[in-house]
N, CA, C and O atoms as a CHARMM CRD file, in Angstrom:
* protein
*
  352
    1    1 UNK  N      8.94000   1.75500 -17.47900 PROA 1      0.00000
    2    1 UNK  CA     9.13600   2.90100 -16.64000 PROA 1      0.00000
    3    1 UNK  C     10.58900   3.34900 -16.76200 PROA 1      0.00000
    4    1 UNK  O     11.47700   2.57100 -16.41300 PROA 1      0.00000
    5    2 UNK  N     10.87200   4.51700 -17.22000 PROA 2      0.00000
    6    2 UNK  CA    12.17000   5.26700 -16.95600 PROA 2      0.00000
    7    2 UNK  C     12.20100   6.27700 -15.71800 PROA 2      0.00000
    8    2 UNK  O     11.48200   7.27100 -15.61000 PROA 2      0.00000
    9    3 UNK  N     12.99400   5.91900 -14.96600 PROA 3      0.00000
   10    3 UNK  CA    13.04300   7.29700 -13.98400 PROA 3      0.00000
   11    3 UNK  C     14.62400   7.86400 -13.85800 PROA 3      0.00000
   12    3 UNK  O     15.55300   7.33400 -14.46700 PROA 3      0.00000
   13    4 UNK  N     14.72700   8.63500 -13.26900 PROA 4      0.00000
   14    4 UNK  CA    16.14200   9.57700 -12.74600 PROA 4      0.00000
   15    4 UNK  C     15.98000   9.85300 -11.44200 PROA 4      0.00000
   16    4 UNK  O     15.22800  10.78300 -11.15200 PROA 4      0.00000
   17    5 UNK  N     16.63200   9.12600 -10.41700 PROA 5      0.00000
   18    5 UNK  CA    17.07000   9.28500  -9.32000 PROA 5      0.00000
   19    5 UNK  C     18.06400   9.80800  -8.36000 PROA 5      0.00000
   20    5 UNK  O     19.11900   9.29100  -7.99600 PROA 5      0.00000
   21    6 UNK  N     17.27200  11.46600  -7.85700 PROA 6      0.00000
   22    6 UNK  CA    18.83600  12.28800  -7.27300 PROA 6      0.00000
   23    6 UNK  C     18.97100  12.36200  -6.07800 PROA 6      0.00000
   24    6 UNK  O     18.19700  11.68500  -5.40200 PROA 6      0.00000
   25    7 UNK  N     19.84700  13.08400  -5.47800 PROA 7      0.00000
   26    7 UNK  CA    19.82100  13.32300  -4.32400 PROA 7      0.00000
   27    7 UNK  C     20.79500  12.46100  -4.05700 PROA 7      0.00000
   28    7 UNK  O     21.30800  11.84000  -4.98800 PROA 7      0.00000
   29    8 UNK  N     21.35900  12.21400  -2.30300 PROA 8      0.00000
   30    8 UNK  CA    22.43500  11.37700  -2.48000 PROA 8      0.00000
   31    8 UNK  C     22.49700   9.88300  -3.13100 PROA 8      0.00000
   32    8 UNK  O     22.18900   9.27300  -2.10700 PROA 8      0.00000
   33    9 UNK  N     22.56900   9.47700  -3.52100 PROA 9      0.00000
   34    9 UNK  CA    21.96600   8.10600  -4.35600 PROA 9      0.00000
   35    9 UNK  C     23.57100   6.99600  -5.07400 PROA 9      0.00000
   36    9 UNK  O     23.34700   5.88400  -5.55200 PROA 9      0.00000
   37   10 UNK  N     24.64000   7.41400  -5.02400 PROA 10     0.00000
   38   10 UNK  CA    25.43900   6.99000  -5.29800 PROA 10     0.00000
   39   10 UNK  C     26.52800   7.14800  -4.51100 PROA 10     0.00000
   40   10 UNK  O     26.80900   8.19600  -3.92900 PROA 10     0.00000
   41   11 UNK  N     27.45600   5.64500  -4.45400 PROA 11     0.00000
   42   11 UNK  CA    28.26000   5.21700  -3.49100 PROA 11     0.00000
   43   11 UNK  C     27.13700   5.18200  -2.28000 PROA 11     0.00000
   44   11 UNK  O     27.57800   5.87600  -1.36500 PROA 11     0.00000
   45   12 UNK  N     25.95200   4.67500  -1.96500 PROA 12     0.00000
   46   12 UNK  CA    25.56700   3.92900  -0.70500 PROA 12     0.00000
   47   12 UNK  C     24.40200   2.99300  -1.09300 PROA 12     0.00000
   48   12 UNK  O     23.29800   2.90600  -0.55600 PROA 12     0.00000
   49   13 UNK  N     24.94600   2.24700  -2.24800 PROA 13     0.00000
   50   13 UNK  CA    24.54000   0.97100  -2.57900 PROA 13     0.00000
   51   13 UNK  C     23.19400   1.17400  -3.17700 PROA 13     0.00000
   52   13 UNK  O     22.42700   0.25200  -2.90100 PROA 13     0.00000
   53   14 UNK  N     22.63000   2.21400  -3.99700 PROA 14     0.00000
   54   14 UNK  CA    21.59100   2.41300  -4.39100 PROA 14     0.00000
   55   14 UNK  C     21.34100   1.55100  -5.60600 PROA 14     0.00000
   56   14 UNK  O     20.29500   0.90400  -5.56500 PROA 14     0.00000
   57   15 UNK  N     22.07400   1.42100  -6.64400 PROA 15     0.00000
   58   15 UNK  CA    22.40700   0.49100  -7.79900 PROA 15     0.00000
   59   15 UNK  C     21.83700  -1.02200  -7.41500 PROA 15     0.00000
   60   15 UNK  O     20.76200  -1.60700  -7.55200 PROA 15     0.00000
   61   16 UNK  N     23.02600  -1.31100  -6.91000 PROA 16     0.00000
   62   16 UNK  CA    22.43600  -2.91800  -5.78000 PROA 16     0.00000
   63   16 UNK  C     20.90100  -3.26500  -5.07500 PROA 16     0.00000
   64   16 UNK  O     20.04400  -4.13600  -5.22700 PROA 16     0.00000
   65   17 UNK  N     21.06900  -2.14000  -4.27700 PROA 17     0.00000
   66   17 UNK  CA    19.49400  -2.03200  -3.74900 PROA 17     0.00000
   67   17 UNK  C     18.32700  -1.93200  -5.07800 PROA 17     0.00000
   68   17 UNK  O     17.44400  -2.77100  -4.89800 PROA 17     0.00000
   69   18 UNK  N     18.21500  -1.50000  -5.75200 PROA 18     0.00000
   70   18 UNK  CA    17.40200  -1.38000  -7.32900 PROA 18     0.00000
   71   18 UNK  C     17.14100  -2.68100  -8.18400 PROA 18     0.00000
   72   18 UNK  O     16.07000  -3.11600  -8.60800 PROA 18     0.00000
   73   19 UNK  N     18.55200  -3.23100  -8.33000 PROA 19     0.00000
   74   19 UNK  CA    18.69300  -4.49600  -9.17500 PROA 19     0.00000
   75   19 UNK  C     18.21100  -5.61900  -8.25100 PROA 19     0.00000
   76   19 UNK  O     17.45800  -6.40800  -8.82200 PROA 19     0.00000
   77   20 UNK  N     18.48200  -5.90200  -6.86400 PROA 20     0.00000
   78   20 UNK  CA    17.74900  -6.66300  -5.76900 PROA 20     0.00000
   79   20 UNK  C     16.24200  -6.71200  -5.93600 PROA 20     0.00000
   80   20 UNK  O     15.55000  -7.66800  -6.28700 PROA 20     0.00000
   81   21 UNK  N     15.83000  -5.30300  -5.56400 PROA 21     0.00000
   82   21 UNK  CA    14.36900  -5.27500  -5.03300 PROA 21     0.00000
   83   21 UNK  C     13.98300  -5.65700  -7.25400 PROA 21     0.00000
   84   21 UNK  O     13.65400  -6.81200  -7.52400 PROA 21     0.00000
   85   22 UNK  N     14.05100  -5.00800  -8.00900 PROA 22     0.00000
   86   22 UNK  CA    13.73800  -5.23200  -9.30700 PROA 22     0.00000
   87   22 UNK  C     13.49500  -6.71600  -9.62300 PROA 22     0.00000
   88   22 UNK  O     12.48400  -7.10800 -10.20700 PROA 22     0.00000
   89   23 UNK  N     14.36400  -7.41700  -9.25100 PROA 23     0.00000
   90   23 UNK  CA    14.40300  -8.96200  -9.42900 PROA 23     0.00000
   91   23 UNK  C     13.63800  -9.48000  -8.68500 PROA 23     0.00000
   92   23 UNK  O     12.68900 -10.10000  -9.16500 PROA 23     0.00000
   93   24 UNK  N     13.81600  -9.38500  -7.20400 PROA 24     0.00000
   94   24 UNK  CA    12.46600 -10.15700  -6.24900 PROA 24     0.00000
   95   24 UNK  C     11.18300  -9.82400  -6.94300 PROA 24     0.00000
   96   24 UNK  O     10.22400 -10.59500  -6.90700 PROA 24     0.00000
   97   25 UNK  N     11.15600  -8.32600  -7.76900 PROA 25     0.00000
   98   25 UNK  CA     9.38800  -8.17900  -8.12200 PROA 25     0.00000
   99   25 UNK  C      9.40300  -8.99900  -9.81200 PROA 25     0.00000
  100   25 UNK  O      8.35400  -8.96400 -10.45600 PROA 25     0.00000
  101   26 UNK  N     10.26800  -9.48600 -10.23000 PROA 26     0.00000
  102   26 UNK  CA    10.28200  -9.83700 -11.67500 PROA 26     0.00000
  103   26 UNK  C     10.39000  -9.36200 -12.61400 PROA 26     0.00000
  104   26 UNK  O     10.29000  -9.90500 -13.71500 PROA 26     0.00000
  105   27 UNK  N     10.70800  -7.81400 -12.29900 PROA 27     0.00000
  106   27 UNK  CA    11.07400  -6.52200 -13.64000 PROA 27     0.00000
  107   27 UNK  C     12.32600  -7.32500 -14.49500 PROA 27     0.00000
  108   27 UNK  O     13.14900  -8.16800 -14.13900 PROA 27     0.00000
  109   28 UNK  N     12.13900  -6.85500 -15.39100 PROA 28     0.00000
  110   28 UNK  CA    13.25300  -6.51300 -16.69900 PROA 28     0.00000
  111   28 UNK  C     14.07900  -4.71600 -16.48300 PROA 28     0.00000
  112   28 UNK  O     13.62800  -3.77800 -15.82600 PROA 28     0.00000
  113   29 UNK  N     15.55400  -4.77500 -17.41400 PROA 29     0.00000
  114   29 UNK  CA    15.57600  -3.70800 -17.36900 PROA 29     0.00000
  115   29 UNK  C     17.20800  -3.45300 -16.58300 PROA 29     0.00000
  116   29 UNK  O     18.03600  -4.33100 -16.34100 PROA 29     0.00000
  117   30 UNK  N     17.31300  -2.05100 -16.31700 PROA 30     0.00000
  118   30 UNK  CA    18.32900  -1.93600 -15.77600 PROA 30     0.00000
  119   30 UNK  C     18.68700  -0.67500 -14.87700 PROA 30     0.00000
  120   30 UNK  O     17.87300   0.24000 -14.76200 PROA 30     0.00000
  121   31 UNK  N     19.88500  -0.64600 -14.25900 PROA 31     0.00000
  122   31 UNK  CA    20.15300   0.65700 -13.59300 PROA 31     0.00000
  123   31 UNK  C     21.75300   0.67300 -13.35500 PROA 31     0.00000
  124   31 UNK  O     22.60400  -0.20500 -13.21700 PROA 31     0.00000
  125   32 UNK  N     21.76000   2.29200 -13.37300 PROA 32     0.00000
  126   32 UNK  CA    22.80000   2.95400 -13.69500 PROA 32     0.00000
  127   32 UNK  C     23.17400   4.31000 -12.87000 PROA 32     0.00000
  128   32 UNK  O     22.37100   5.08100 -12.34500 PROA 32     0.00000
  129   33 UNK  N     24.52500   4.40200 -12.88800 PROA 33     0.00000
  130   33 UNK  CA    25.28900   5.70100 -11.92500 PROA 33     0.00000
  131   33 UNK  C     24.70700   6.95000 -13.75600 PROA 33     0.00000
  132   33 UNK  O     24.19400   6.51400 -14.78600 PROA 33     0.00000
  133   34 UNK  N     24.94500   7.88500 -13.55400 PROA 34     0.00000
  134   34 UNK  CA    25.17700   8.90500 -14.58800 PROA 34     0.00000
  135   34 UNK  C     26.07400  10.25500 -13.85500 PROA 34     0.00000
  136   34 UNK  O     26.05800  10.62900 -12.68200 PROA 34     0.00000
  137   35 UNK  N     26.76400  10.74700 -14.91600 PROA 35     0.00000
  138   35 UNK  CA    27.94000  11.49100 -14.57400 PROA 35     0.00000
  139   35 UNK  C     27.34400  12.97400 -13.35200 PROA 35     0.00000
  140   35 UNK  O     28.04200  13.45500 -12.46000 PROA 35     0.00000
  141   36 UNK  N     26.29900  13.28000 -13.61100 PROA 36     0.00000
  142   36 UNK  CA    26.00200  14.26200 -12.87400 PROA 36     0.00000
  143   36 UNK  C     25.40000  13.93200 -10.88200 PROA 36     0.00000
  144   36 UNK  O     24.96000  14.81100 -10.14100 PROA 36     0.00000
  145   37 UNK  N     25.57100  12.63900 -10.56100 PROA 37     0.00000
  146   37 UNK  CA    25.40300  12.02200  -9.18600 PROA 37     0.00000
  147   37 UNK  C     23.97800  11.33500  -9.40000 PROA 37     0.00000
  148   37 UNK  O     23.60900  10.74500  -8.38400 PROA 37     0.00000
  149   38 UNK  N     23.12700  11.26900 -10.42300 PROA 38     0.00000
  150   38 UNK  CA    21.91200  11.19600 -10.34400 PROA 38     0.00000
  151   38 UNK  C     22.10400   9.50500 -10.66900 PROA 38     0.00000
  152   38 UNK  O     23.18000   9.04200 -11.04700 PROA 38     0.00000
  153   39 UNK  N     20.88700   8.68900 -10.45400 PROA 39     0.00000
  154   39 UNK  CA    20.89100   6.94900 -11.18300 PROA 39     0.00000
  155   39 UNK  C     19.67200   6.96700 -11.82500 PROA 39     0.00000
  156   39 UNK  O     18.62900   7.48500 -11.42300 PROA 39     0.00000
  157   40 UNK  N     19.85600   6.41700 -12.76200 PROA 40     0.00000
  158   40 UNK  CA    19.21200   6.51400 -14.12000 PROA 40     0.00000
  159   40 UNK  C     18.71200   4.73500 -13.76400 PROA 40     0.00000
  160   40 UNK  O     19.46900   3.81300 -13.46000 PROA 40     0.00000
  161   41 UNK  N     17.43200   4.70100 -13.90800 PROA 41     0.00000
  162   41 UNK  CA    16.26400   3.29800 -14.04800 PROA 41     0.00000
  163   41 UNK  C     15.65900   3.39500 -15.03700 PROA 41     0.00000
  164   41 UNK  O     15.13900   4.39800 -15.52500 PROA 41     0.00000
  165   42 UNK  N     15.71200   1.42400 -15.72800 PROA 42     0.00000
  166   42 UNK  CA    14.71500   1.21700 -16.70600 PROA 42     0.00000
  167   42 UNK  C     14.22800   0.15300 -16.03200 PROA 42     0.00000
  168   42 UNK  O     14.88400  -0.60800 -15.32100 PROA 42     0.00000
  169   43 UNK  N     12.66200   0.09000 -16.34100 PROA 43     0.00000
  170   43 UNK  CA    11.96300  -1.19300 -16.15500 PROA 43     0.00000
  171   43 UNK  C     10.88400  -1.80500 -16.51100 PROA 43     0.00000
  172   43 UNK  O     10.01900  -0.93000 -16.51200 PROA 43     0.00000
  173   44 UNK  N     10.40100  -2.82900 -16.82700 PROA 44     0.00000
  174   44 UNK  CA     9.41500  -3.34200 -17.36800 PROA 44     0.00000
  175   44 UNK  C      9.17100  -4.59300 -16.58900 PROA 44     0.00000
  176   44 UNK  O      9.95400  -5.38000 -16.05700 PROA 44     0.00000
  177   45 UNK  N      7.38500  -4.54600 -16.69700 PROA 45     0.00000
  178   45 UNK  CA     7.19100  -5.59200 -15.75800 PROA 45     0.00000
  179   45 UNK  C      5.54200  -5.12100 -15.63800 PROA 45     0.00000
  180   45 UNK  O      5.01300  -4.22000 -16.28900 PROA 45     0.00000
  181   46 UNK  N      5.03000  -5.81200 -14.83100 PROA 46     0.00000
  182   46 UNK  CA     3.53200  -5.58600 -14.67500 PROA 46     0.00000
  183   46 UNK  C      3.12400  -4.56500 -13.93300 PROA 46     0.00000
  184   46 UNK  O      3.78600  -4.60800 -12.89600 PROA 46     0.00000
  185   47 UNK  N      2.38000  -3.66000 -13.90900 PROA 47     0.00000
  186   47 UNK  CA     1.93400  -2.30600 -13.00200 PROA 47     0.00000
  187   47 UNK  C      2.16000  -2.55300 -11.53800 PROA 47     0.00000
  188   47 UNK  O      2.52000  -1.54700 -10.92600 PROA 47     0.00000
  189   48 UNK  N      2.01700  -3.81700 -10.72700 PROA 48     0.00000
  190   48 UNK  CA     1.91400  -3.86500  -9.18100 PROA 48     0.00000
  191   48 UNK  C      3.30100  -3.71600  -9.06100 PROA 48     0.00000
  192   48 UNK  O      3.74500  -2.83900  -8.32100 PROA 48     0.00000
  193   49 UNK  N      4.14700  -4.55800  -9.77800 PROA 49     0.00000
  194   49 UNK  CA     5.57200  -4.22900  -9.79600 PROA 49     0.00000
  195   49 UNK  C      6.22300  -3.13300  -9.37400 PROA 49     0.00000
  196   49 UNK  O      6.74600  -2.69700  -8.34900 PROA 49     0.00000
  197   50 UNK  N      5.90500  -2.64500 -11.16100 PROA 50     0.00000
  198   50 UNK  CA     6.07500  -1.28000 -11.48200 PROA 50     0.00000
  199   50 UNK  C      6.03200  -0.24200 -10.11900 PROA 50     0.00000
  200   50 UNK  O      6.92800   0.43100  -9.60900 PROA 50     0.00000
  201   51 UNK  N      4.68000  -0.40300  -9.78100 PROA 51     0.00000
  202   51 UNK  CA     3.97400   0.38400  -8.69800 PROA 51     0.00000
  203   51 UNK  C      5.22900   0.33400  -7.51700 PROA 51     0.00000
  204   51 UNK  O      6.21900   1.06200  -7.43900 PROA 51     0.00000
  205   52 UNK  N      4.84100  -0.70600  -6.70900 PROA 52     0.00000
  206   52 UNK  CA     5.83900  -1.23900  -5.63500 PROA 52     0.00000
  207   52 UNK  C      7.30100  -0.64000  -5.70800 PROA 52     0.00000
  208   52 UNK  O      7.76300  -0.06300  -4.72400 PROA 52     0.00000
  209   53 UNK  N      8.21500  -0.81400  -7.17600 PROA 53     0.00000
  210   53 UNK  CA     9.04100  -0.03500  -7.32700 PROA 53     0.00000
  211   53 UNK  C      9.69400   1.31100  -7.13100 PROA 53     0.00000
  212   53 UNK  O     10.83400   1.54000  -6.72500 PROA 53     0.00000
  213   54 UNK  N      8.72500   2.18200  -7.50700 PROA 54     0.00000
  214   54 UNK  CA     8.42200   3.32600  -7.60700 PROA 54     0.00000
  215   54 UNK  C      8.52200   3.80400  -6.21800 PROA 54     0.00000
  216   54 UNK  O      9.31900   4.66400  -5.84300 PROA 54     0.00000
  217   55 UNK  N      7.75900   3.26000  -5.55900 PROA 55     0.00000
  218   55 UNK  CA     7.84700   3.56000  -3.82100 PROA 55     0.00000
  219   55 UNK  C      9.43900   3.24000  -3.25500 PROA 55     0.00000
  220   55 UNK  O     10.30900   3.94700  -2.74600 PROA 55     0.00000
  221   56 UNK  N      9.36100   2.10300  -3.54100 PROA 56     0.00000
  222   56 UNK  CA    11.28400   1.51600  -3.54300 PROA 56     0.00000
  223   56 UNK  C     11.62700   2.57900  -3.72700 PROA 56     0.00000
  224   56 UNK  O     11.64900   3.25900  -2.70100 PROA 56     0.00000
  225   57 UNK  N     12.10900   3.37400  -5.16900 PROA 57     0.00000
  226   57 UNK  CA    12.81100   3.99700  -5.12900 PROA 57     0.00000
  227   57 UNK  C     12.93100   5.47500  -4.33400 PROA 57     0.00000
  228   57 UNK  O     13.96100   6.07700  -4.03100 PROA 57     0.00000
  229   58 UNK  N     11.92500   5.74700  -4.16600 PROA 58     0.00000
  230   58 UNK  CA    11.60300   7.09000  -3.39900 PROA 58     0.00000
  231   58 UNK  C     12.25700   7.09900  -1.98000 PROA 58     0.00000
  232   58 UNK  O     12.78100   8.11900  -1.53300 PROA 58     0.00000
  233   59 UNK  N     12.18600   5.49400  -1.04000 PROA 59     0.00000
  234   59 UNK  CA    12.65600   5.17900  -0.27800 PROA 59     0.00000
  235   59 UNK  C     14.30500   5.04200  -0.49100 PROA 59     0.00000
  236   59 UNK  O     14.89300   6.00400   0.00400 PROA 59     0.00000
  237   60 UNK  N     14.96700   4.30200  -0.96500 PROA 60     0.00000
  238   60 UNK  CA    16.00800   3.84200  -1.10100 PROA 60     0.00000
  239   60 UNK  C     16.71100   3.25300   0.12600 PROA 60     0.00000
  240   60 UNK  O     16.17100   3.07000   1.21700 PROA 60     0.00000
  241   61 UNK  N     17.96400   2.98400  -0.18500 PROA 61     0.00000
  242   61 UNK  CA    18.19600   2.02400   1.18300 PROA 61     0.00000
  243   61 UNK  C     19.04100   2.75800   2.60500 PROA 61     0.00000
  244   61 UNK  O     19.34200   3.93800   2.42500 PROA 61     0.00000
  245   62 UNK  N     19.25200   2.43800   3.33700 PROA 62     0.00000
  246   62 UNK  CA    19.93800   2.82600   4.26700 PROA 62     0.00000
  247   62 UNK  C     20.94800   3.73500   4.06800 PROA 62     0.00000
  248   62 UNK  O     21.63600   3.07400   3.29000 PROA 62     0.00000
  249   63 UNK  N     21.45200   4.62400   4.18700 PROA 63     0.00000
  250   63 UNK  CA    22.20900   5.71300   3.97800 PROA 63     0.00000
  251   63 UNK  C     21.91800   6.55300   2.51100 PROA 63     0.00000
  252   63 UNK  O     22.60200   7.56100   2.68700 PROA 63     0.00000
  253   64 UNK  N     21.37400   6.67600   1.35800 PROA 64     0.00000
  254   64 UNK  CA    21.01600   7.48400   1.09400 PROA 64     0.00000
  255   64 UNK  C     19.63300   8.02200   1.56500 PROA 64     0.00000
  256   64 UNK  O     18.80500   7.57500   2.36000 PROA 64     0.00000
  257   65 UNK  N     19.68900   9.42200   0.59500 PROA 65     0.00000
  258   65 UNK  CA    18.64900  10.12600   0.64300 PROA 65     0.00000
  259   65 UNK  C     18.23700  10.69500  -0.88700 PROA 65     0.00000
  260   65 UNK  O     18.88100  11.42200  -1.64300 PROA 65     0.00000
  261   66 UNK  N     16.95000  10.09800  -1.04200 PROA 66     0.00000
  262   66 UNK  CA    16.46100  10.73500  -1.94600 PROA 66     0.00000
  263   66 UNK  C     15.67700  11.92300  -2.24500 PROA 66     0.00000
  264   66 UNK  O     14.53700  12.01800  -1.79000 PROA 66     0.00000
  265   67 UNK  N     16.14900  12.77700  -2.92000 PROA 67     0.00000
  266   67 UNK  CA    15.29100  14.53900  -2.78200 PROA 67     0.00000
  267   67 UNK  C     14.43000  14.17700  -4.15000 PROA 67     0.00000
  268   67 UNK  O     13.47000  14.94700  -4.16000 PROA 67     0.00000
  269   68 UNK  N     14.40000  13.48600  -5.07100 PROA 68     0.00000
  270   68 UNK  CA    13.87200  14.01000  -6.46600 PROA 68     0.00000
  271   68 UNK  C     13.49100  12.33800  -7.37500 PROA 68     0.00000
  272   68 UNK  O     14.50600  11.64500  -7.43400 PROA 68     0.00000
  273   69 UNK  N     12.38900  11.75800  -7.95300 PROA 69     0.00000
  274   69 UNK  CA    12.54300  10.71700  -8.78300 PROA 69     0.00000
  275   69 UNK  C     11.09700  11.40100  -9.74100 PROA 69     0.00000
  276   69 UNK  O      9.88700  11.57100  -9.59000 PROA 69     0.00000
  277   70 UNK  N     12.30500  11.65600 -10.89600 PROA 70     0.00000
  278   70 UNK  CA    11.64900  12.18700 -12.31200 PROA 70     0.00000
  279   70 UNK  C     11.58800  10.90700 -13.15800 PROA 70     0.00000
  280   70 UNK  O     12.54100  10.14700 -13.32600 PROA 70     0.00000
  281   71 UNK  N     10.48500  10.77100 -13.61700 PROA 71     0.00000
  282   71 UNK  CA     9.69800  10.02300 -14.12100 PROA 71     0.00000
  283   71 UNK  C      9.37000  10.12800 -15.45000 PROA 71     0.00000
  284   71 UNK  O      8.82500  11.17400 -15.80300 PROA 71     0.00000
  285   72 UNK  N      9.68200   8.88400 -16.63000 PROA 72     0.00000
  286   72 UNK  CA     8.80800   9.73500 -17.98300 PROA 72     0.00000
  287   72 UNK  C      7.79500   8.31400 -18.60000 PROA 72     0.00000
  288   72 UNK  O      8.15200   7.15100 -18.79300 PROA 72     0.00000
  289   73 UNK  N      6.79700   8.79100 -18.74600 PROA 73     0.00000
  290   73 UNK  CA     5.62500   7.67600 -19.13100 PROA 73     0.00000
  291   73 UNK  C      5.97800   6.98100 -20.12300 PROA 73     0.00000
  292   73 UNK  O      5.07200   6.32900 -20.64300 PROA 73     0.00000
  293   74 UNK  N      7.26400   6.87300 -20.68600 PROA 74     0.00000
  294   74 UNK  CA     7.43300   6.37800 -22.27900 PROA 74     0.00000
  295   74 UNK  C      7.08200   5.04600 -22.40200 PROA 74     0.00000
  296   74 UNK  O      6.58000   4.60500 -21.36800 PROA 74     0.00000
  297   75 UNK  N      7.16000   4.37900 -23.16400 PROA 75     0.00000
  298   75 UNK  CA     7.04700   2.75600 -23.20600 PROA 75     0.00000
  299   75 UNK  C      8.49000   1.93300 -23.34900 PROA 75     0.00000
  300   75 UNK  O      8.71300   1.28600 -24.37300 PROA 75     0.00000
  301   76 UNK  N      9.29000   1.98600 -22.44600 PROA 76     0.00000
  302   76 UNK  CA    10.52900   1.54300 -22.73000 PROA 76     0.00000
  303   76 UNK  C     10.52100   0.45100 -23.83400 PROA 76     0.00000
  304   76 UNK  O      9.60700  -0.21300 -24.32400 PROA 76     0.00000
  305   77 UNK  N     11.64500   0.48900 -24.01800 PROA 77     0.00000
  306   77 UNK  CA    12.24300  -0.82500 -24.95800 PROA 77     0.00000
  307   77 UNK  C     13.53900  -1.31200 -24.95200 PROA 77     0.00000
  308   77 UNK  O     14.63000  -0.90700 -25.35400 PROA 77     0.00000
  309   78 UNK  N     12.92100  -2.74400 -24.12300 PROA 78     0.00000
  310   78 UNK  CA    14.02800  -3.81600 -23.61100 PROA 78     0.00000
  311   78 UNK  C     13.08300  -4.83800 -23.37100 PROA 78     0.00000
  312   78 UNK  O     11.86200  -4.83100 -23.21000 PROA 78     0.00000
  313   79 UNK  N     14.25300  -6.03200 -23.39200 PROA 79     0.00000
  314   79 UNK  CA    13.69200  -7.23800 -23.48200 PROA 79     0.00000
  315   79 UNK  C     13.26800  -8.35500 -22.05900 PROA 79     0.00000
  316   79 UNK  O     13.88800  -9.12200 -21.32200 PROA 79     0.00000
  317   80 UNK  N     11.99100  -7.93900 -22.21300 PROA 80     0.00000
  318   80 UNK  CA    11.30000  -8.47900 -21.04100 PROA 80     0.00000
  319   80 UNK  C     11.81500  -9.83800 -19.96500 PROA 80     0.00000
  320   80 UNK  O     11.63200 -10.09100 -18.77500 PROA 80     0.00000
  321   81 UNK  N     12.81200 -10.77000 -21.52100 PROA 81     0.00000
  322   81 UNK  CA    13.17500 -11.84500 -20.86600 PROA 81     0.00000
  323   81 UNK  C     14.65800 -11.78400 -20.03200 PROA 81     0.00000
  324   81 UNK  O     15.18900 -12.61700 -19.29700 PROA 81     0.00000
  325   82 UNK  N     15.09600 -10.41000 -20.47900 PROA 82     0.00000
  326   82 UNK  CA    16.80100 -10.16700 -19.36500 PROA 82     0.00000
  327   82 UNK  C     16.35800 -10.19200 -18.36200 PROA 82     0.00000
  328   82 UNK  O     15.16300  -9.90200 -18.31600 PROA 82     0.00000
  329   83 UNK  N     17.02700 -10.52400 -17.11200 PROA 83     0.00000
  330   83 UNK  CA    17.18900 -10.03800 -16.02600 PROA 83     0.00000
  331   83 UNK  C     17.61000  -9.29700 -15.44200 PROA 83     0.00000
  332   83 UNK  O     18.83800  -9.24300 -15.51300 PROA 83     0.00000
  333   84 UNK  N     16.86200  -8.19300 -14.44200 PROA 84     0.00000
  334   84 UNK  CA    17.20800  -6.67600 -14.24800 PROA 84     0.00000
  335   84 UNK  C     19.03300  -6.82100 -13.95400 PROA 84     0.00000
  336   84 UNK  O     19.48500  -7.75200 -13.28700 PROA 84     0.00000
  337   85 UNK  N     19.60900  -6.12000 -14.35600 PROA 85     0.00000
  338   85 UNK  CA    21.19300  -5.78600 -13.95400 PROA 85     0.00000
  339   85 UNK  C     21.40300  -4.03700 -13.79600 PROA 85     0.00000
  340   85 UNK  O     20.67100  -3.06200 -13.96300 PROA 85     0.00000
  341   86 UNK  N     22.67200  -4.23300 -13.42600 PROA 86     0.00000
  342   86 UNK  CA    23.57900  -3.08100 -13.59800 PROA 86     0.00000
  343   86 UNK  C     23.73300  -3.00800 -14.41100 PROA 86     0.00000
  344   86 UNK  O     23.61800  -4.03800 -15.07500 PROA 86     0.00000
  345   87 UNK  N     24.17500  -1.59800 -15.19000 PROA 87     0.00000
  346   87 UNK  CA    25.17500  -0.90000 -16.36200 PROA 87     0.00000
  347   87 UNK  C     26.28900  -0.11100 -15.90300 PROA 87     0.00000
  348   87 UNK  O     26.23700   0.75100 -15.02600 PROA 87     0.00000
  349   88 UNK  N     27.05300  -0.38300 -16.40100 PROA 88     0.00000
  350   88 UNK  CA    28.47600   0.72000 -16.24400 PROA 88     0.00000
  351   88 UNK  C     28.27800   2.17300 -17.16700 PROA 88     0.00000
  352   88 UNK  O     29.16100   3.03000 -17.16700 PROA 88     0.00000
């Protein structure tokens, strides 16, 4: 799963909150600030995951707000055995 996450979403711990909840579900993958305010998600992992995620992110955590999570069906490619992190 790749998505793009806007709206307020950076500087109120959205990154953290992502790589947390990602790991408790067992995803692979990663997440990221991008220059235009938006956070950029990769992930891989089994559909309930996946699923569960997806809602995560729509939610996000305590002080942001999310207006927008664009989505693209691709088949990412990354290695199932990393553990979800941050990117700079």
């Amino acid at each position: 799963m790749y998505a793009v996450v806007r709206g307020r979403v950076q500087g109120v711990g959205f990154r953290w909150f992502v790589r947390e909840r990602a790991r408790a579900l067992g995803l692979a993958g990663w997440v990221r600030n991008r220059a235009d305010g938006s956070v950029e998600v990769l992930a891989v992992g089994d559909d309930a995951s996946l699923q569960r995620l997806r809602a995560l992110l729509r939610a996000g955590p305590a002080g942001a707000h999310v207006s927008d999570v664009e989505e693209q069906n691709e088949e990412p490619m990354v290695d199932a055995l990393n553990p979800f992190g941050i990117l700079k």
